[in-house]
N, C-alpha and C positions, 0 to 999 in steps of 0.2 A: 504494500500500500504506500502509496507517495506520501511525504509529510513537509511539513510546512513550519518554519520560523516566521513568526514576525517581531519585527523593532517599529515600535512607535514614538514620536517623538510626542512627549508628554506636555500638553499646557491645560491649566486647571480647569474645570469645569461640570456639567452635569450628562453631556454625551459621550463623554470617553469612557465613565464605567459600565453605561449602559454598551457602547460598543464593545466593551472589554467580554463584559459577560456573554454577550452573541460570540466573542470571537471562542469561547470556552465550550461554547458547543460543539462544535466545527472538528469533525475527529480525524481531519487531517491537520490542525493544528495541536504540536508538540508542545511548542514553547513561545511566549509571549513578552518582549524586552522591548521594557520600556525606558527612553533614556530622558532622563528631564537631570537639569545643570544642581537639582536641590533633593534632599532627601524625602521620599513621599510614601506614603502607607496608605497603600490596596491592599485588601483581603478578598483576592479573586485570584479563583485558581488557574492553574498554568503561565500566571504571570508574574513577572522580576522585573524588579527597580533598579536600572543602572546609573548609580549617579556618575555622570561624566556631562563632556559640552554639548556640543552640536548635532544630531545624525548625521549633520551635513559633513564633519571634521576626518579627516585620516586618523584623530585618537582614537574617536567612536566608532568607527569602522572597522578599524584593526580589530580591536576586542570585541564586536562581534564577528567579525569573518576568523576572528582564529577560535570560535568558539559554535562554530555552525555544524549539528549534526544529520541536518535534514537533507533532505537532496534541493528543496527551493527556499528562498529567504523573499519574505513580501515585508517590504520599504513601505511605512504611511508617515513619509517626510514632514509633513504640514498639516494633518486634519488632524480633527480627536472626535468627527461626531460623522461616523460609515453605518449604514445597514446593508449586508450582503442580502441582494437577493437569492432567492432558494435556487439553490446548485451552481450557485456564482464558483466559487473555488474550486468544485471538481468541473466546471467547465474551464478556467484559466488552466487549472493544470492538466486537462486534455489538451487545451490548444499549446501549453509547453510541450509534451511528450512530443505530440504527433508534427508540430512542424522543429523539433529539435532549436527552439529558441534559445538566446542567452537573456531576454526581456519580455515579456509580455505585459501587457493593458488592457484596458478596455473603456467604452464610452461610460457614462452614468449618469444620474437624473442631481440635477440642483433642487432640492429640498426646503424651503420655506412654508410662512403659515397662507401662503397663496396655493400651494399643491407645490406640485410637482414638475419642472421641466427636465425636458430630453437635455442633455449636453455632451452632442458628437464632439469626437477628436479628431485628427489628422490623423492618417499613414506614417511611418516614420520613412521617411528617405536618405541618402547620403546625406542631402545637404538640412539636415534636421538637426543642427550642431548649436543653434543657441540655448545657453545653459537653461535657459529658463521655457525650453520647447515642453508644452503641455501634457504630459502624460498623466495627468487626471488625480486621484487620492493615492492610489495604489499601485505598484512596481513588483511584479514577481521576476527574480532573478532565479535563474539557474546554478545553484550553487557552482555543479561543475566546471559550468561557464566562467563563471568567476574566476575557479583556483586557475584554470589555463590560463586564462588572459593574465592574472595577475604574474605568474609564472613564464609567459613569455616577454609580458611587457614593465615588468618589475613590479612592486607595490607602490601602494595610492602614497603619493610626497606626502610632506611634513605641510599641511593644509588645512586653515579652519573652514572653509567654506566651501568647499571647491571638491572637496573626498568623492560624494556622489555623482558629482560629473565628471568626475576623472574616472569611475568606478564604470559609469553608462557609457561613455568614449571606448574605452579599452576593450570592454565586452564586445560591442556594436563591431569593431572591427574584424573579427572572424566568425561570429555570431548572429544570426537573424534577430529583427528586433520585429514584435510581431503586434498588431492592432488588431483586438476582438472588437469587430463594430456592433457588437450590444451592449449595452447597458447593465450594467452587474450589480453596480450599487447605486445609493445613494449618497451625499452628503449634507449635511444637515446645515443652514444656512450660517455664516459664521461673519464677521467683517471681513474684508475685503479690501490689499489696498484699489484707487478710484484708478479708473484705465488709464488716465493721465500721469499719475504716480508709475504704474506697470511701465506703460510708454519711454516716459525719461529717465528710468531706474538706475540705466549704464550709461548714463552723462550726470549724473548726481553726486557731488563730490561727497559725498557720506558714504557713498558706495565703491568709494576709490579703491580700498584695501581688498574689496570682495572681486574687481573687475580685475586686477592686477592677475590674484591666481587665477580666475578662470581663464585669461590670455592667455599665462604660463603652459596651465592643463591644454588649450587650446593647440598653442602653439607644437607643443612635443607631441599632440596628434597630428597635425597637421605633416609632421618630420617624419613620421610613423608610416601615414600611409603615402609620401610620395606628395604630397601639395604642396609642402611648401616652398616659398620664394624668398630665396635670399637677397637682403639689400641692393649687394654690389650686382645682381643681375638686372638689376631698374636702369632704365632711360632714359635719357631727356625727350622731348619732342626735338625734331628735324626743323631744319630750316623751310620757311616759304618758300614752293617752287612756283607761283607765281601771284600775279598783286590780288588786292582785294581793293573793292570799292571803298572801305571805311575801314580805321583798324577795330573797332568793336563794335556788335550787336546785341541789344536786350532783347533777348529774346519770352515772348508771352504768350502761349497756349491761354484761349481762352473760348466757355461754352455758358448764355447764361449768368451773366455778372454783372449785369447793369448797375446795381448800388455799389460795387468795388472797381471795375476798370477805369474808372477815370484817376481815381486817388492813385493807384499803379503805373497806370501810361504817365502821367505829369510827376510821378518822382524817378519816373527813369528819365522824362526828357529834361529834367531840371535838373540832371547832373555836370558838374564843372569839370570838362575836362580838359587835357591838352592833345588832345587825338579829335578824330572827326569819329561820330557813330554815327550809329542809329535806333531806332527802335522798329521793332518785328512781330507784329500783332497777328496769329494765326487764327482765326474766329471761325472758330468750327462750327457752323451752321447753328448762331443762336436764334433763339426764338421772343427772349424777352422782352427786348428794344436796346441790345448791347449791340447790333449790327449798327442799328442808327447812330450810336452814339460815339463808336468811331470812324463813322463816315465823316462824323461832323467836326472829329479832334483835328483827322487825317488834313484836312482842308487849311485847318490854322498850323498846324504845325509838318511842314516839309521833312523834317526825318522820321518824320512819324511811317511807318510802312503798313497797311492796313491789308489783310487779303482774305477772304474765304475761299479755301481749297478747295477743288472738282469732284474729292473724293469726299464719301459720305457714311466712309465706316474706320474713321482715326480715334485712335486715344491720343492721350496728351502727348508719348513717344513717338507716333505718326506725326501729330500738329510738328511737334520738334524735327522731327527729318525733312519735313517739308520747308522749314524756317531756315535748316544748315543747308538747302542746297538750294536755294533765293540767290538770286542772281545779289543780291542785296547787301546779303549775308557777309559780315567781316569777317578777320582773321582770328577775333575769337568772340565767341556765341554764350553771352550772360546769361542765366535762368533769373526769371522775377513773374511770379507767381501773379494770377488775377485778379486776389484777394489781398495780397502785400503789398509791401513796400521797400525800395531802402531807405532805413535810417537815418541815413544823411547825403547831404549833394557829393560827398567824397569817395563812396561805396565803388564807385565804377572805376575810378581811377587806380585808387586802390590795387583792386585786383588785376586790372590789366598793367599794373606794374610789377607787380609778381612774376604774371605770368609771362611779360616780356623781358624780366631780368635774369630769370630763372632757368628759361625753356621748360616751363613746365607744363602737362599735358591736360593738367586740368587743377584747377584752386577752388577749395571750400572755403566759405566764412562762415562768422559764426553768426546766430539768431537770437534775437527776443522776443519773448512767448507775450505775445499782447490780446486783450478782447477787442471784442469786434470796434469799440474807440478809441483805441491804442493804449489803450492804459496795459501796465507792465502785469501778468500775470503768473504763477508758482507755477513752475518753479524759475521763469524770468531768461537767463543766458543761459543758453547750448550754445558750448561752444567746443566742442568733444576735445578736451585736452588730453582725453585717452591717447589718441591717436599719438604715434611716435614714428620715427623717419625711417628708423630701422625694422619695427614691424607691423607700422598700421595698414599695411596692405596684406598682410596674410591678418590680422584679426579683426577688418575688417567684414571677413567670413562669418565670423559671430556673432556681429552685432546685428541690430536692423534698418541702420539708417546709418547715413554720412554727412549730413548737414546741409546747410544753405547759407549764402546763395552758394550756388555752382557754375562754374566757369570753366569754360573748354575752349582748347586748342580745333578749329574748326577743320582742318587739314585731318584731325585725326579722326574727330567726331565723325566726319563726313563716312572714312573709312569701317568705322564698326558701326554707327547707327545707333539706334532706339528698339527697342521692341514697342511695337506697336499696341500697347496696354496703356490704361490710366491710373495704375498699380505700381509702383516698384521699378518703372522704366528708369527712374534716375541712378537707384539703389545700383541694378545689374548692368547699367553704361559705368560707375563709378568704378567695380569690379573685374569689368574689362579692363579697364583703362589701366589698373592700380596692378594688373598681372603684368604688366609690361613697363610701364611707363612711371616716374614720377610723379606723386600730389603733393600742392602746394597749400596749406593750413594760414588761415586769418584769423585770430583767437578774441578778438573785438568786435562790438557787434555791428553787423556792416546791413539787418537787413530786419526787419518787425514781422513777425510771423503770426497771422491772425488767427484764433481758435473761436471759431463758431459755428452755431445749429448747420453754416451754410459748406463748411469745410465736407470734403469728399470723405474724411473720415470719421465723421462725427457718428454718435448715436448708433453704430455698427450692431447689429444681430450676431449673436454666435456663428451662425453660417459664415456669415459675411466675414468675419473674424479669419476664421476657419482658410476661409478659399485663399483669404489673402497672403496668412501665415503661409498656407500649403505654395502658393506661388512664390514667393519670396524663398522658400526652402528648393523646390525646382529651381531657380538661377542660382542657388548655392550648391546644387549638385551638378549642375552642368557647368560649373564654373571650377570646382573641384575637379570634374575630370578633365578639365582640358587645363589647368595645370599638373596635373597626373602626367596627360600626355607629354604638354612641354618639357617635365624634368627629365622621362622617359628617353624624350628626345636628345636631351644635354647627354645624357647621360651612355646614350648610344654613339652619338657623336663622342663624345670624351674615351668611349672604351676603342671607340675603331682606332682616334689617334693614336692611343697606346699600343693597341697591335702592331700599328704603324712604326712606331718607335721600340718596339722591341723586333720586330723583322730585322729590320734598318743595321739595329746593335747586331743581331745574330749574325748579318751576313758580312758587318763587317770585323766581325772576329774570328768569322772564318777564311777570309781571304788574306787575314794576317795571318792566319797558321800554315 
């Protein structure tokens, strides 16, 4: 009969003993470890109080993984208030056996005094590497799983936070990681930090110490399977091989923004610079009176460039390819949002000084989070000082955003393009760019970033949540393999030279004998 550990990480209250006592039923569960940081007294059976830190920690992990006699160990990292539906666990632990997993999950219902909702999860895929990717209350590992991985790829570092993602990485690597798309349990409504907290978690300087190892964990998987990019392989951009009309474009995707395109177009044309631009208004067939209203800007203001496209099935990444290959279009192509603004008349200068001092392939700056009046709103500057010269292009894999505004070399843009989406097209251009090429970081804030009812990601449904996560993770799998491929490539290249070089040697040691 298969059996089951669990460690729960303990915070006080009135659902965790009742979860306690359902988990005492359950006659695949052996043993029940609870770790909370302070000494606490249950009197329920089959379960121990481990006073130690974190679940999250390599201390707490050590001491239970070298203490595991079950063949599966089920993680409830965060919750204290579960009801297993009937045959939940001998249905996870079928789907362990029969698809030979190192992870298994499943969907589950959000529980409050309103009932009950469904709450799907995502597939896991390659590129399902941020540490904080949803796998729901519950994590059954494969013991076995575990000793190997841990066994080939050494054990979890010296880590308070980071133990359980270095634990899920190292497994995931030779081991399927598997989504039961039904629902098994429940969780019982708890607080919650607000999506906007979740959102800017890994640009929050409180979170400095916690982002640092999961780079670290990050990074040595990245090394593991073959991704990662080393500094000194990065590029500048190349020289212009031939002129442009203007040295810079602001470039504006825009659907539907009547109350915000005006405030937008006039802080871009009211920038001081010492270059000629323009501005490049791509107005994907509105309908609200925003066609009007830069018909009307277009007329007073000459670099204003106004166009609606022939085509009638673009996302913002389309509007963008159509904006980089305008006869119009400069030598580098600004992003400024239809809802924003820059900060200041110095924003654009700014960055096309960078970018022309530097030869760099593309420059972020940084944002402030304002309401829809511009008043400064929490958590206020993003301005990712995560980001580092030597690795923010390999962990920029884990994160889920690069900032704003953004700025690109148009020669290059031109060359990789947009995906045609109005999701994440900036995120997977920034990813390309950053596997080759140089980024250039402005850590002051060059741009007002507006949060309202009217933002494309406001107010999200789970679903909605869901597809986008699951998209964002597809460009970090297909972006993982094809620096797979490239290192593959060096790496093939580097061994022929050396054949090369050892031929070379042999035959001229034989000609000297």
């Amino acid at each position: 009969m298969k059996s089951v550990t669990v460690a729960i990480s303990f915070n006080p209250g009135p659902n965790i003993v009742k979860m306690l006592n359902h988990f005492k039923e359950l006659v695949f569960i052996e043993d029940v470890i609870i770790v909370s940081p302070t000494a606490v007294q249950l009197d329920v059976p089959k379960c121990r109080v481990v006073s130690t830190g974190s679940l999250l920690s390599q201390e707490t992990l050590g001491l239970i993984l070298n203490d595991v006699p079950t063949e599966y160990l089920l993680f409830l990292p965060n919750y204290n208030g579960i009801l297993l539906e009937p045959g939940a666990l001998e249905k996870t632990l079928n789907a362990a056996e029969s698809t030979e997993a190192g992870l298994v999950y499943s969907d589950f219902y959000d529980e409050s005094k309103q009932g009950r909702v469904l709450h799907p999860l995502n597939d896991y895929q390659l590129g399902s590497v941020r540490d904080d990717f949803d796998f729901g209350a519950m994590m059954l590992f494969s013991t076995n799983a575990i000793r190997d991985a841990l066994k080939k790829y050494e054990a979890i570092p010296p880590v308070r936070f980071a133990g359980l993602y270095d634990l899920r990485l190292k497994v995931s690597t030779d081991h399927p990681i598997y989504h039961i798309k039904e629902p098994l349990y429940s969780v019982i409504e708890t607080i919650e930090p607000s999506t906007s907290d979740k959102h800017f978690a890994y640009v929050d300087p409180r979170n400095e110490v916690v982002q640092k190892e999961m780079e670290t964990i990050f990074t040595d998987y990245l090394k593991r399977i073959g991704a990662y990019v080393p500094p000194d392989r990065l590029r500048k951009a190349g020289e212009i091989e031939k002129p442009f009309p203007v040295e810079a474009s602001v470039v504006i995707p825009v659907r539907n923004r009547k109350g915000t395109i005006v405030d937008a177009v006039k802080s871009a044309l009211l920038q001081e610079v010492d270059f000629p631009f323009n501005v490049i208004v791509v107005d994907n067939h509105s309908t609200d009176g925003t066609t009007a209203i830069l018909s009307n800007l277009a007329k007073q203001y000459s670099s204003l460039n106004h166009f609606v496209p022939k085509r009638t099935d673009l996302g913002i990444g389309g509007c963008w390819n159509e904006a980089l290959h305008a006869e119009a279009c400069g030598r580098y192509a600004v992003q400024l949002d239809s809802d924003d603004l820059y900060s200041n008349p110095y924003t654009l200068q700014k960055i096309v000084d960078m970018l022309r001092e530097r030869n760099y392939a593309m420059v972020i700056g940084s944002y402030t989070l304002v309401n829809f009046s511009l008043e400064e709103i929490p958590p206020g500057l993003i301005d990712h000082s995560e980001w580092t010269d030597e690795n923010g292009h390999n962990n920029a894999l884990r994160i889920n955003g690069m900032g704003a505004p953004r700025a690109f070399d148009t020669t290059i843009m031109r060359s990789i393009g947009f995906l045609n989406v109005s999701y994440g097209e900036d995120y997977a251009a920034a990813l390309r760019i950053c596997r080759e090429y140089r980024i250039g970081r402005i850590y002051e804030s060059l741009y007002l970033c507006r949060r309202w009812p009217g933002n494309t990601d406001a107010a999200l449904t789970i679903e909605e949540i869901n597809r986008n996560n699951a998209f964002k993770d597809s460009v970090r799998t297909d972006e993982i393999r094809a620096r797979q491929k490239m290192n593959k490539g060096v790496e093939d290249s580097s061994e022929k030279t050396m054949k090369g070089i050892r031929s070379r040697v042999k035959c001229l040691g034989h000609t000297k004998s």
